[in-house]
SEMARMAR-312861 format. One line per 10 residues: number of its first residue (from 1); their letters; for each residue x, y, z of N, C-alpha, C, O. Coordinates in Angstrom, 3 decimals, always signed. Each point is the difference from the previous one (the first is absolute). Layout:
BEGIN
NUM> A> X,Y,Z,X,Y,Z,X,Y,Z,X,Y,Z ~ ... .
This chain:
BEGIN
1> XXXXXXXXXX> +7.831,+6.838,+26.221,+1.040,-1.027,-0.078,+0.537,-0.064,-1.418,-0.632,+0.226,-1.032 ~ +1.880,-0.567,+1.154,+0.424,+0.154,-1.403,+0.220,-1.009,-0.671,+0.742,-0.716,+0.673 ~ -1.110,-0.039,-2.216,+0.101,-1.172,-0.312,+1.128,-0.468,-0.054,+1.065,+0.541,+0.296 ~ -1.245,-1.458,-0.638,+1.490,-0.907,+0.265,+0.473,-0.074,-2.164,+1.034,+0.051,-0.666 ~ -2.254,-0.165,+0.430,+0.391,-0.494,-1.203,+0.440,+1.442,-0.951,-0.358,+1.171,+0.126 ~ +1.437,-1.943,-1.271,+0.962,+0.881,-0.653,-0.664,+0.318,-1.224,-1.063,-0.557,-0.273 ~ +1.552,+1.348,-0.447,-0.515,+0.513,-1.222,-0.256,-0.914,-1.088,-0.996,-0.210,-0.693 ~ +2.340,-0.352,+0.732,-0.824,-1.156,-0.719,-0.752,-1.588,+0.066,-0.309,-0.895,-0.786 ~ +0.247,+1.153,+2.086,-1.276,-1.377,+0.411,-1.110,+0.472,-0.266,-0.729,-0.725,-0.678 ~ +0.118,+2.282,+1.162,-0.879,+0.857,-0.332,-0.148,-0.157,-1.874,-1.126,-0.039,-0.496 .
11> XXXXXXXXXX> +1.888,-0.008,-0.040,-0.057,+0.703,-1.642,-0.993,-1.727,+0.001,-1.207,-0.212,-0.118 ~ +2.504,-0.840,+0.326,-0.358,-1.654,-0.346,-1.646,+0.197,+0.374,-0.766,-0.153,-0.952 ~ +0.222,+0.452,+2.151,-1.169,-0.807,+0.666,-0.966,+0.335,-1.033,-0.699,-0.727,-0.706 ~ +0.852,+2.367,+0.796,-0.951,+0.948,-0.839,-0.252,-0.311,-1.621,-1.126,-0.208,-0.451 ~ +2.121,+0.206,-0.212,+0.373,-0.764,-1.380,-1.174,-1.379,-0.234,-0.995,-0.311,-0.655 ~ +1.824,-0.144,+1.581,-0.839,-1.665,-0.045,-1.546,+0.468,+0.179,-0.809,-0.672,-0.639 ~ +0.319,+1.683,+1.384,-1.034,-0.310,+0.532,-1.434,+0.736,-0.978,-1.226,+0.000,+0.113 ~ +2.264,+0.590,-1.098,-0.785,+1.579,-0.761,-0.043,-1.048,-1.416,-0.963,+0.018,-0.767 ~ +1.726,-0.592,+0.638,+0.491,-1.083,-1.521,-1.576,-1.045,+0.158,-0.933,-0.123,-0.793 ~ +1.132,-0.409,+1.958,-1.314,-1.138,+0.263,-1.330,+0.905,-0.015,-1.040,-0.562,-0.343 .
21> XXXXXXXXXX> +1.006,+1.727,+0.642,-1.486,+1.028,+0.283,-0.185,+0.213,-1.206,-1.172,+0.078,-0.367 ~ +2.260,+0.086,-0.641,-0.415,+0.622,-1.368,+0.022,-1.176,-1.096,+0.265,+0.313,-1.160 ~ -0.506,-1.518,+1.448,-0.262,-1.445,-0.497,+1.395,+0.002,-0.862,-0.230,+0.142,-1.201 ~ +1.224,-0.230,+1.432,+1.226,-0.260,-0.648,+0.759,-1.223,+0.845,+0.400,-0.164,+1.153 ~ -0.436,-0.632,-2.447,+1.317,-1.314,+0.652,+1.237,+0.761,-0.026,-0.060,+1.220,-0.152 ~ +1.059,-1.750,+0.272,+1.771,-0.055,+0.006,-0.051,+0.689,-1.051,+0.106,+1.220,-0.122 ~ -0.342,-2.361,-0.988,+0.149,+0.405,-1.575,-0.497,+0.500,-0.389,+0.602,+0.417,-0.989 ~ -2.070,+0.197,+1.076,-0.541,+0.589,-0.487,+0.743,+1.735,+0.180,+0.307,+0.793,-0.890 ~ -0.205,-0.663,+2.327,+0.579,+1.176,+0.429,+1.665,+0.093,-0.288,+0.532,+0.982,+0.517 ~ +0.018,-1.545,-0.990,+1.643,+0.057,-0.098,-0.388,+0.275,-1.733,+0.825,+0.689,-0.599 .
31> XXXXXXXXXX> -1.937,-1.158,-0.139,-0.077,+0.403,-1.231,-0.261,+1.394,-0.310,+0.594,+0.478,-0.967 ~ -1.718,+0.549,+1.912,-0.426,+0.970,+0.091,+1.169,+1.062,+0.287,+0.212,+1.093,-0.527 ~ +0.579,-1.884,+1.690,+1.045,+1.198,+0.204,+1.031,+0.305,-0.837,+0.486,+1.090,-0.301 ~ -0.062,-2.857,-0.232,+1.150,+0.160,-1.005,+1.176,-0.924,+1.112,+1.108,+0.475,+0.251 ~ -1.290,-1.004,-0.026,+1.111,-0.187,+1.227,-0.442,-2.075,-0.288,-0.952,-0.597,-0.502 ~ +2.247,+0.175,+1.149,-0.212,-1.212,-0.212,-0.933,-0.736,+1.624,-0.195,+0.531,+1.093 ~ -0.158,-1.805,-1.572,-1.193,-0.346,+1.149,+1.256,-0.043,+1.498,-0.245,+0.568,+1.064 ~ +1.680,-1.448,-1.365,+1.262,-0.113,+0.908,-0.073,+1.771,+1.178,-0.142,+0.227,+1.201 ~ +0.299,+0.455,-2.215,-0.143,+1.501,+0.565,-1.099,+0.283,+0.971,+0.310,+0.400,+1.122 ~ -1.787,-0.597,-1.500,-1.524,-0.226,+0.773,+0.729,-0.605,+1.185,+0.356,+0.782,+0.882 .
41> XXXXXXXXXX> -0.092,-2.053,-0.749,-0.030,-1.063,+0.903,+1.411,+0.861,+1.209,-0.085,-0.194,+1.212 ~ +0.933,+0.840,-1.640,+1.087,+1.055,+0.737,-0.886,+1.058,+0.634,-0.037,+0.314,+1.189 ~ -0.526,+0.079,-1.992,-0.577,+1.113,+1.003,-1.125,-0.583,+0.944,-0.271,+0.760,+0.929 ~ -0.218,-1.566,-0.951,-1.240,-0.366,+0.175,+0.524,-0.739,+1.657,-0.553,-0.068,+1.098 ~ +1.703,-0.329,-1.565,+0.667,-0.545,+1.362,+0.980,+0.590,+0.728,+0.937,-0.623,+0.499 ~ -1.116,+1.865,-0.407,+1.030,+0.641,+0.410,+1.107,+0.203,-0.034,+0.587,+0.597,+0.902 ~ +0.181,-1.210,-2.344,+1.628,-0.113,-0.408,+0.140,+1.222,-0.722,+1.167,+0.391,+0.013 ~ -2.144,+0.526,-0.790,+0.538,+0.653,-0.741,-0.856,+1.427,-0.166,-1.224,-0.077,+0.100 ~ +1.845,+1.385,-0.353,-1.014,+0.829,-0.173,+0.272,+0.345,-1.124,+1.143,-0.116,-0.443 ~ -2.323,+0.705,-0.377,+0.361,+0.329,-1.795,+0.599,+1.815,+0.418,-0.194,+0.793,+0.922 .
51> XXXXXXXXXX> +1.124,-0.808,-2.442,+0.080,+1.111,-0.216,-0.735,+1.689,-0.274,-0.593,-0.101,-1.074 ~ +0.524,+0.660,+1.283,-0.591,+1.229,-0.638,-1.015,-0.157,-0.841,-1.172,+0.291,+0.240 ~ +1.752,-0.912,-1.581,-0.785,-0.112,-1.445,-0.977,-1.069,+0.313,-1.077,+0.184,-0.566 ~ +1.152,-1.484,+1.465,-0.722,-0.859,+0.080,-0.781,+0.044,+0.566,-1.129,-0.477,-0.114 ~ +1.905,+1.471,+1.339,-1.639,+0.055,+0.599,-1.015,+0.996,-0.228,-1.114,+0.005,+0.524 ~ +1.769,+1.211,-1.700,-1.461,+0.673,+0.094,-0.752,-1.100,-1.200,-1.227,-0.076,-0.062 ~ +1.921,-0.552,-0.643,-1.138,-0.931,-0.886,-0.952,-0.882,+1.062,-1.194,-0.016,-0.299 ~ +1.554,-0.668,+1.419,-0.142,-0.946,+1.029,-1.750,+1.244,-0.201,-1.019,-0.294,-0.624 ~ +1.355,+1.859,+1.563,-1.318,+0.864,+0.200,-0.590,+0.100,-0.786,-1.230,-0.015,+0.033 ~ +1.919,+0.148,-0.991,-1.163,+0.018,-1.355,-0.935,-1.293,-0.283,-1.117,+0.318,-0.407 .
61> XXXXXXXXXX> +1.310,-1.518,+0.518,-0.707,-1.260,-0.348,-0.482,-0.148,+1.494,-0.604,-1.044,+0.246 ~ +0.713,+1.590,+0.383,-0.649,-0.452,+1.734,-1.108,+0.945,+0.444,-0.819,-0.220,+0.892 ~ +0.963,+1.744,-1.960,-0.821,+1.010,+0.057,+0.611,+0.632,+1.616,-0.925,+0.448,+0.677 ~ +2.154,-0.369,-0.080,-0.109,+0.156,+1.325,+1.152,+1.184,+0.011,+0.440,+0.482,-1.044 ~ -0.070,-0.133,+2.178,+1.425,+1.007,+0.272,+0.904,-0.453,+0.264,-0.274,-1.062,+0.560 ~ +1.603,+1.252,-0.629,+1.239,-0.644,+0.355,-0.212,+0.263,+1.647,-0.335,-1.057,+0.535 ~ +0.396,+1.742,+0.050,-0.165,+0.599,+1.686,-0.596,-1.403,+0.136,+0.745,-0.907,+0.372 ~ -2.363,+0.594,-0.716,-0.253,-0.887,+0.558,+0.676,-1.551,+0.341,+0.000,-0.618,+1.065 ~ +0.665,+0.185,-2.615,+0.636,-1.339,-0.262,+1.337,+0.218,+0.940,+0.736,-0.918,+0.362 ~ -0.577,+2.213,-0.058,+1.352,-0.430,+1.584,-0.392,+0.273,+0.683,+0.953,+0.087,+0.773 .
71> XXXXXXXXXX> -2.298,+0.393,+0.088,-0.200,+0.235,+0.941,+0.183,+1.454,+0.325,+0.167,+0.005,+1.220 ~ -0.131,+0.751,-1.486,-0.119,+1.446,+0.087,-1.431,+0.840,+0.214,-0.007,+1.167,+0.392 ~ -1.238,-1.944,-0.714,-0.949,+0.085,+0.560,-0.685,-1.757,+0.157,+0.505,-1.121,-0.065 ~ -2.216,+1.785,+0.351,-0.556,-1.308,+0.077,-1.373,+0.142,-0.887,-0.904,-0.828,+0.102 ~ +0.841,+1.867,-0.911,-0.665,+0.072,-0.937,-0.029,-0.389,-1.463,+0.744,+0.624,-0.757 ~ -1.485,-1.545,+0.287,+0.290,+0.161,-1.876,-0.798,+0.710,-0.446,-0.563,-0.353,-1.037 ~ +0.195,+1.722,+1.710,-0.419,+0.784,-1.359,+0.658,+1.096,-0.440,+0.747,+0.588,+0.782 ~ -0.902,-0.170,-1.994,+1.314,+0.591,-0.175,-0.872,+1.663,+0.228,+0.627,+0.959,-0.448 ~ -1.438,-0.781,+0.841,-0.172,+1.646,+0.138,-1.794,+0.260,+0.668,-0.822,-0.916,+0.006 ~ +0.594,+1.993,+0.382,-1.101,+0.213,+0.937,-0.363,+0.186,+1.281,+0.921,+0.484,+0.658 .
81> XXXXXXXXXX> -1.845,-0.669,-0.088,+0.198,+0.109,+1.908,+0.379,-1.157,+0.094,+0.547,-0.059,+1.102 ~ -0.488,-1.062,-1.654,-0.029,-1.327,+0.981,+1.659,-0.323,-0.198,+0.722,-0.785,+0.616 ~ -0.445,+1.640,-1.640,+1.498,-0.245,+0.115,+0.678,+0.813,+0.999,+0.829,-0.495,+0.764 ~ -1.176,+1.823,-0.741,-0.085,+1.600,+0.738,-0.179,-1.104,+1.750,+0.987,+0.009,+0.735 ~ -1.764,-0.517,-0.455,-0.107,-0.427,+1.040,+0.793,-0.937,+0.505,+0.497,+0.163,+1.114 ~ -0.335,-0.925,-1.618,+0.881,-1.231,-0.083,+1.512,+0.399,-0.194,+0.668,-0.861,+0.572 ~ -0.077,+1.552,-0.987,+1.158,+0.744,+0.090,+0.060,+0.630,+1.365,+0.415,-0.709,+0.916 ~ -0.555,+1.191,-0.816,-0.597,+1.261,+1.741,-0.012,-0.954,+0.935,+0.809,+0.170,+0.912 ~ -1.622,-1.320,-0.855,+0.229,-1.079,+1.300,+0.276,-1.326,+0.107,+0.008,-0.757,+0.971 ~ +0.307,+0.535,-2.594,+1.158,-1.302,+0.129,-1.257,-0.887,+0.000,+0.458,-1.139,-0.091 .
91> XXXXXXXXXX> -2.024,+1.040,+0.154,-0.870,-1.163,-0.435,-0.130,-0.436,-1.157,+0.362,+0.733,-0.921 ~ -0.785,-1.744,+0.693,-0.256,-0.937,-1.387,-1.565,+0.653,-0.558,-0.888,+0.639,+0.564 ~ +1.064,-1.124,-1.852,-1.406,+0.755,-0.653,-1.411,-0.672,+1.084,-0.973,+0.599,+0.458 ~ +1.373,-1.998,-0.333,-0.877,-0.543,+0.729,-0.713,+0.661,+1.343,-1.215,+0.038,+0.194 ~ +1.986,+0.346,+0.468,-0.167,+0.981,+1.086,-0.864,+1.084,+0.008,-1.034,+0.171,+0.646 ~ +1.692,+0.657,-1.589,+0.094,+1.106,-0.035,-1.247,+0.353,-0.914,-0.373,+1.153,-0.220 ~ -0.255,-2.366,-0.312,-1.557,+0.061,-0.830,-0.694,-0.667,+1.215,-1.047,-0.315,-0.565 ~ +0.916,-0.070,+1.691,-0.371,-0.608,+1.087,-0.707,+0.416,+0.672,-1.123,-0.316,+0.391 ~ +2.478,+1.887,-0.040,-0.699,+0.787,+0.829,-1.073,+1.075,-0.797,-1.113,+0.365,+0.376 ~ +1.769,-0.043,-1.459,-0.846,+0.868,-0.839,-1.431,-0.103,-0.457,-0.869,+0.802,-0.341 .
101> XXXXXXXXXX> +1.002,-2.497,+0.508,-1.951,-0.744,+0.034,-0.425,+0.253,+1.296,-1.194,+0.269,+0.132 ~ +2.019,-0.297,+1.022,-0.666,+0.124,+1.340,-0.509,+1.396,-0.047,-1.228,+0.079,+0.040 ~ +1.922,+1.108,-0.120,-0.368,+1.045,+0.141,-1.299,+0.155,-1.370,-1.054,+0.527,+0.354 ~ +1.127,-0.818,-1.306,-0.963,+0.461,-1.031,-1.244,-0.596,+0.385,-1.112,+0.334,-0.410 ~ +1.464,-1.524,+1.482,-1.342,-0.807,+0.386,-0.429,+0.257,+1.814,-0.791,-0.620,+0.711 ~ +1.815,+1.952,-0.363,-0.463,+0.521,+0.979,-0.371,-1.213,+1.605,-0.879,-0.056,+0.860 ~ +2.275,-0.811,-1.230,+0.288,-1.083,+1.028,+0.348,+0.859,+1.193,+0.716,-0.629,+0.779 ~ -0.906,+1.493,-0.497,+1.205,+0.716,+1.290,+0.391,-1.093,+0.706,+1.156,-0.412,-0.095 ~ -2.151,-0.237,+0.953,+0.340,-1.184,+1.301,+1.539,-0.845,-1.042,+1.142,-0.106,+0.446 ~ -1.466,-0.222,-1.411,+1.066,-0.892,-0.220,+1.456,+1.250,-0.026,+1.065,-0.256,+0.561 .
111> XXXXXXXXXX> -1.293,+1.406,-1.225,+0.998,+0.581,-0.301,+0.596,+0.459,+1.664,+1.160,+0.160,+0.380 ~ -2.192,-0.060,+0.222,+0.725,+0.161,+1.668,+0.581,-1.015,+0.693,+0.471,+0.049,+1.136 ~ -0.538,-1.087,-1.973,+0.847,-0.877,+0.590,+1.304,-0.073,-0.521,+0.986,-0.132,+0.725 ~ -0.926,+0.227,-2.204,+1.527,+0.090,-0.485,+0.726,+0.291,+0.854,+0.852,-0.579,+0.675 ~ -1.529,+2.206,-0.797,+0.885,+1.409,+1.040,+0.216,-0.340,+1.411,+0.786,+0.608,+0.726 ~ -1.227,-1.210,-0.506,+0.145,-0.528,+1.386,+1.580,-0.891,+0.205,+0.924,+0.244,+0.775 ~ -1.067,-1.294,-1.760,+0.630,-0.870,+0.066,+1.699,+0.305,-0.155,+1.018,-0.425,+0.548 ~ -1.419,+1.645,-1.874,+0.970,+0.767,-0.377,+0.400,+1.222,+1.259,+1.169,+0.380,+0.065 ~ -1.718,-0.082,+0.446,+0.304,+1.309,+0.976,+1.046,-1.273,+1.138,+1.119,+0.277,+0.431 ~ -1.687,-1.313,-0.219,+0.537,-1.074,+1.103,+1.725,-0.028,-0.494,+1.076,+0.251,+0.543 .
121> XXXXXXXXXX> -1.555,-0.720,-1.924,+1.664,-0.394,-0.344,+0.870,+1.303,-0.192,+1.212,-0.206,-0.071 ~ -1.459,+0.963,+0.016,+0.645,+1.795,-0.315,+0.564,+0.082,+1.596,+0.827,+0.849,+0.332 ~ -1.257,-1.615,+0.393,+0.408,+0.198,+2.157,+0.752,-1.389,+0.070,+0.273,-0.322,+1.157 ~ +0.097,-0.513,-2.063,+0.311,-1.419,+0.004,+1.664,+0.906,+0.393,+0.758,-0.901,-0.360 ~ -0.154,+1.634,+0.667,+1.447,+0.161,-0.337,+0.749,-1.315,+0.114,+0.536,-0.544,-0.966 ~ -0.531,+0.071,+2.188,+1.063,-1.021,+0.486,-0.353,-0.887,-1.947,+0.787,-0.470,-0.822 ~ -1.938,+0.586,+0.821,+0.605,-1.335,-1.203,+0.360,+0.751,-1.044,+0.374,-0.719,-0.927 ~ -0.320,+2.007,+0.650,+0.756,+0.646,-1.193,+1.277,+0.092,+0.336,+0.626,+0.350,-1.001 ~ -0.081,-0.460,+1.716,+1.453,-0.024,+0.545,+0.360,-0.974,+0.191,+1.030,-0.299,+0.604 ~ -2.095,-0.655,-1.257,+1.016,-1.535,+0.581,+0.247,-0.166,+1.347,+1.106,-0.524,+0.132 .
131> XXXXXXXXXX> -1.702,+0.760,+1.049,+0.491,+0.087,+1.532,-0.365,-1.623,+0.260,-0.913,-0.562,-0.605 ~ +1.611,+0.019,+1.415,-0.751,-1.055,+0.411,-0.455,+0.362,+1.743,+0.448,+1.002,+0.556 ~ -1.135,-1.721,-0.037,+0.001,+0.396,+1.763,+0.225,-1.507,+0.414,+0.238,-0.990,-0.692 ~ -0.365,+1.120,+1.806,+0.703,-1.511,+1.490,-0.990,-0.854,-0.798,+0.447,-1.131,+0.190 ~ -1.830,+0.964,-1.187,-0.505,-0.961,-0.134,+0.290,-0.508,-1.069,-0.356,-1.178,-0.018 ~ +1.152,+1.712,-1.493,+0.796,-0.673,-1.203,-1.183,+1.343,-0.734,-0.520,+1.001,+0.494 ~ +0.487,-1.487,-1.562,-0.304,+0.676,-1.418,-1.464,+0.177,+0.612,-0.632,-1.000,+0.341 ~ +0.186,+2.079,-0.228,-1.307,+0.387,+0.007,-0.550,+1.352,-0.583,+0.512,+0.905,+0.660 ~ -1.207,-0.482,-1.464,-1.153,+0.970,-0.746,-1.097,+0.570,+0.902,-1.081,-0.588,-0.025 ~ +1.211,+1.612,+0.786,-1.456,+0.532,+0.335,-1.377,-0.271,-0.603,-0.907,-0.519,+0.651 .
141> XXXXXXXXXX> +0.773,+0.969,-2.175,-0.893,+0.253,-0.454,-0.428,-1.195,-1.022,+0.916,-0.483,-0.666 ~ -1.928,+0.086,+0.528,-0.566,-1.085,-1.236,+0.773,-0.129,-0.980,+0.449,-1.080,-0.386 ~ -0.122,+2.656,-0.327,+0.361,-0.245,-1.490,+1.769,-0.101,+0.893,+0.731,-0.576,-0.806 ~ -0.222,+0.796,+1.612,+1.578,+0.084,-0.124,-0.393,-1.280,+0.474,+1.228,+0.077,-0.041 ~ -1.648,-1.180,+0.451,+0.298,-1.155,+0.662,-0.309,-1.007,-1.598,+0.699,-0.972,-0.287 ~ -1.537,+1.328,-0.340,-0.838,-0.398,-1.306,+1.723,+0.003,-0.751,+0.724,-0.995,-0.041 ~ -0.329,+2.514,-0.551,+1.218,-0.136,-0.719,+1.368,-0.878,+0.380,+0.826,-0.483,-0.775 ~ -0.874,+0.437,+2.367,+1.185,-0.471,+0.921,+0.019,-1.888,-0.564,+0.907,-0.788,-0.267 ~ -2.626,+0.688,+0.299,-0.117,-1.621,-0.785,+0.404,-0.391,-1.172,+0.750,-0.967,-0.129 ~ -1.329,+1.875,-1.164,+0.344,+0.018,-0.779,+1.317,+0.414,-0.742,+0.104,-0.005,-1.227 .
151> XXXXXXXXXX> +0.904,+0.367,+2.108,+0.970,+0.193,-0.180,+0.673,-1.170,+0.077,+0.790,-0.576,-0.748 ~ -1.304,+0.322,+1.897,+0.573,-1.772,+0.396,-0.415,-1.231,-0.982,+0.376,-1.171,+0.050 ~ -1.138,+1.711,-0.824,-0.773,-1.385,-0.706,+0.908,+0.261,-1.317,-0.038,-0.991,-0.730 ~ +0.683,+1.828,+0.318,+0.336,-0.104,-0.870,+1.844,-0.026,-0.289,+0.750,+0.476,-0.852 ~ -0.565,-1.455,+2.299,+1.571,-0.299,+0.027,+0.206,-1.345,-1.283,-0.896,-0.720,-0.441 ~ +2.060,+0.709,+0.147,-0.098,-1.210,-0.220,+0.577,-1.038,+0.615,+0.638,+0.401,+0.974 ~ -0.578,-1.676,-1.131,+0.257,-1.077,+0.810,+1.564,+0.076,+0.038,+0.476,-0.670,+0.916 ~ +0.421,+1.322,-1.686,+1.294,-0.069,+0.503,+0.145,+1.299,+0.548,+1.154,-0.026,+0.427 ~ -1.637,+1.184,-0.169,+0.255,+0.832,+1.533,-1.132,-0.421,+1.300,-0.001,+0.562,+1.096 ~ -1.088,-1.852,-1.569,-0.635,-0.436,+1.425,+1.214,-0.567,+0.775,+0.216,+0.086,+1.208 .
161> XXXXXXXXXX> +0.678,-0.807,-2.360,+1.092,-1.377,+0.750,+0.866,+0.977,+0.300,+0.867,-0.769,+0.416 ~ -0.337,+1.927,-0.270,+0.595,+1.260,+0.729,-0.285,+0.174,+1.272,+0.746,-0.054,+0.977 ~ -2.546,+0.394,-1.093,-0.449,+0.673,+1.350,-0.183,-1.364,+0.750,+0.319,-0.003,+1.189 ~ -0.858,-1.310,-1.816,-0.539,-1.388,+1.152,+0.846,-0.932,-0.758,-0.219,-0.499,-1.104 ~ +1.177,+0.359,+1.852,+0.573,-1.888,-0.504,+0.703,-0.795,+1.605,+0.896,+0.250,+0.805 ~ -1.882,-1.230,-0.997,+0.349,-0.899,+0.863,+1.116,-1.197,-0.017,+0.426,-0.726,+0.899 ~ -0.143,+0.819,-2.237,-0.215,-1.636,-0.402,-0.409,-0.997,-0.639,+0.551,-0.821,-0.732 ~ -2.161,+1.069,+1.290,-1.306,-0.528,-0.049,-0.723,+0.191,-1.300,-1.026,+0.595,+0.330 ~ +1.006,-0.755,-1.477,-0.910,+0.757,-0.652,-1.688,-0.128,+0.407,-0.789,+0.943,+0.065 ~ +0.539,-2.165,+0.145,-1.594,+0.317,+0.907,-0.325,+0.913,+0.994,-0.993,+0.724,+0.071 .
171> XXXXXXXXXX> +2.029,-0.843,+0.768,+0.196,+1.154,+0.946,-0.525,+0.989,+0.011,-0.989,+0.480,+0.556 ~ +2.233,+0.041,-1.689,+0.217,+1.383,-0.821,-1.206,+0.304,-0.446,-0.418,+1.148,+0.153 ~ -0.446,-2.238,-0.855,-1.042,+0.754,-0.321,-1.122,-0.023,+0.945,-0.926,+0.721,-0.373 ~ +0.726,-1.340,+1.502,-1.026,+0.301,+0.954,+0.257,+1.301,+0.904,-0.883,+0.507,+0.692 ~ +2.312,+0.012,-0.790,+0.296,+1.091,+0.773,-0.344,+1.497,-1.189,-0.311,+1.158,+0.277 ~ +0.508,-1.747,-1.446,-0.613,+0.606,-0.496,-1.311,+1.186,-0.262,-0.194,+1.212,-0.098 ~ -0.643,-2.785,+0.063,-1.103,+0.072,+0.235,-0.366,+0.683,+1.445,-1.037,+0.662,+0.028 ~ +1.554,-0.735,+0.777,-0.559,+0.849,+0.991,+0.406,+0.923,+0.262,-0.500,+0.590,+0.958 ~ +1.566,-0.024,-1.647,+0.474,+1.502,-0.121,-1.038,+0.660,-0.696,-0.510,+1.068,+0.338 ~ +0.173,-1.862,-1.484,-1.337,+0.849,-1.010,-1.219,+0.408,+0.857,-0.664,+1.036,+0.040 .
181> XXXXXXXXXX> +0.580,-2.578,+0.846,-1.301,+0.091,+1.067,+0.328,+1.222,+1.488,-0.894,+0.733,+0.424 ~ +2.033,-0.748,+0.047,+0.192,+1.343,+0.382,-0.653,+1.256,-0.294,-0.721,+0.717,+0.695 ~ +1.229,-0.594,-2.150,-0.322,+1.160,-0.483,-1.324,+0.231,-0.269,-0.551,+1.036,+0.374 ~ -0.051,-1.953,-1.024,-1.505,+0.541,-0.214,-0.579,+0.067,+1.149,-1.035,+0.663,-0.050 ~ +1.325,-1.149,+1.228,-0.921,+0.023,+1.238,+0.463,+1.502,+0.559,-0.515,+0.269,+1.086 ~ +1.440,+0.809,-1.661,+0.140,+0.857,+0.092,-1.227,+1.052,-0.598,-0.620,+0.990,+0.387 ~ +0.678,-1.695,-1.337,-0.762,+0.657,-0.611,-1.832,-0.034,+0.670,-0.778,+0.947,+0.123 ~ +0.582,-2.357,+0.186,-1.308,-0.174,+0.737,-0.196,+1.365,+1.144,-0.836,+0.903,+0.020 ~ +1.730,-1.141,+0.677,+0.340,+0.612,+1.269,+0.050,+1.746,-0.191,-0.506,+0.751,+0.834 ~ +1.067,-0.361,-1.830,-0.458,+1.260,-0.481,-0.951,+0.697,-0.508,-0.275,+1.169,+0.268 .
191> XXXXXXXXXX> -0.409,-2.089,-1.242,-1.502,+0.032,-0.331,-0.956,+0.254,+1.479,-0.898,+0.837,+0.087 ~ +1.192,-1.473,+0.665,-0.844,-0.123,+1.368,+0.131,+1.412,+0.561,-0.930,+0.742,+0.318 ~ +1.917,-0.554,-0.266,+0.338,+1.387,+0.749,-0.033,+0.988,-0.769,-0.352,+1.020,+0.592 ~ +0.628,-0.843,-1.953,-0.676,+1.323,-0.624,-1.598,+0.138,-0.476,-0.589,+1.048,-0.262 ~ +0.028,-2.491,+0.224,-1.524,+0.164,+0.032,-0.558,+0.624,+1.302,-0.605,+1.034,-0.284 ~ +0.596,-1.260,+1.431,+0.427,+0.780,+1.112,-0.266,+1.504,+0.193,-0.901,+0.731,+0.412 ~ +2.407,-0.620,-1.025,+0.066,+1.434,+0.066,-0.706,+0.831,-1.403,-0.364,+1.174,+0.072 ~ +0.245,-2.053,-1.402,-0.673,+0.829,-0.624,-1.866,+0.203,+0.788,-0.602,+1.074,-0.014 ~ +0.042,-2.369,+0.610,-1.202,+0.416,+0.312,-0.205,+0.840,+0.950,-0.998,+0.719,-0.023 ~ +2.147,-0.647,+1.292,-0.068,+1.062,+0.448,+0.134,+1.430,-0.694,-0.622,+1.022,+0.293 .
201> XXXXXX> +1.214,-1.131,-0.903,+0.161,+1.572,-0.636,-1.477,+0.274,-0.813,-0.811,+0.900,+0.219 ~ +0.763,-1.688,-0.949,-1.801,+0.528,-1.180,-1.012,+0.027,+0.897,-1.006,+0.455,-0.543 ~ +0.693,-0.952,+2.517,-1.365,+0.401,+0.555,-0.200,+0.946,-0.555,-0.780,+0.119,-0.944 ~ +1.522,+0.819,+1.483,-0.343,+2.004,-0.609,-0.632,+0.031,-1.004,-0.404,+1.120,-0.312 ~ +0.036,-2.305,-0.634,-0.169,+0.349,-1.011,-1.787,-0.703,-0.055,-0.980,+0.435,-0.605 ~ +1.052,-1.050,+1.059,-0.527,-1.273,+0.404,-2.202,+0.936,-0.086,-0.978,-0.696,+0.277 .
């Protein structure tokens, strides 16, 4: 699925979020870069993206890559396998050191479940195509019903009053609310049925 968010909401979130990890206030960090704190508070909110010159100073005091601060990967490191990896499949360092503890710690059962979960959503087509069927928005698989939520959770309240307006604003938000509750019971309901079929499949193994 493809995000919704733009290059520079991506630059803002990331900015904000790498400035607070590396113990820098406003000022402290608008002093480091050279840039005034007014400028911080633009990018930080999505009004503004720096130039060229600013932002490789921005990488330099953040220790990070430009790719990363727009979203071009999901890695901050700037070189090695975990970058090598993380480039190649679009995971976060978090991940992608996750699995690398599972395997070094010789989890298989857990790592057969990833693959599982992942092999499910790779057959999800209808929801990579956006299809809907006679029953509204539905995901085959855990993780496409999982993203289909989280896609949804992260509308904001003036495209909710797009998709639900009554009128009502109480309404609005109890219909809400059970659009969200829809969806995760999608998700229940899929869990059920690929636990299922994954235990059928591992007897053989059994």
């Amino acid at each position: 699925m493809e995000s919704k968010n733009t290059c520079v909401e991506v630059f803002g979130k990331r900015l904000k979020e790498l400035r607070k990890a590396n113990g820098y206030t406003i000022e402290q960090f608008a002093e480091a870069v050279g840039i005034s704190k007014s400028t911080v508070g633009y990018y930080e909110n999505n009004n503004r993206m720096p130039d060229i010159e600013i932002l490789s100073r921005i990488t330099n005091v953040l220790n990070v890559s430009a790719d990363y601060l727009i979203g071009k990967t999901n890695t901050t490191a700037t070189k090695g396998k975990t970058k090598t990896v993380c480039d190649f499949t679009g995971l976060s360092d978090t991940a992608v050191e996750y699995l690398a503890e599972l395997v070094k710690n010789r989890e298989y059962g857990k790592l057969s479940v990833i693959n599982h979960l992942f092999d499910e959503l790779k057959q999800d087509y209808a929801f990579y195509c956006h299809e809907e069927n006679d029953d509204g928005e539905l995901a085959e698989s855990i993780l496409g019903a999982l993203f289909l939520y989280f896609d949804k959770v992260q509308l904001t309240k003036d495209e909710w009053a797009e998709i639900i307006h009554t009128g009502d604003e109480k309404k609005d938000e109890i219909l809400v609310s059970a659009y969200m509750q829809f969806l995760l019971n999608q998700v229940t309901e899929n869990t059920r049925s690929s636990a299922k079929y994954f235990d059928e499949r591992n007897k053989q193994y059994e």
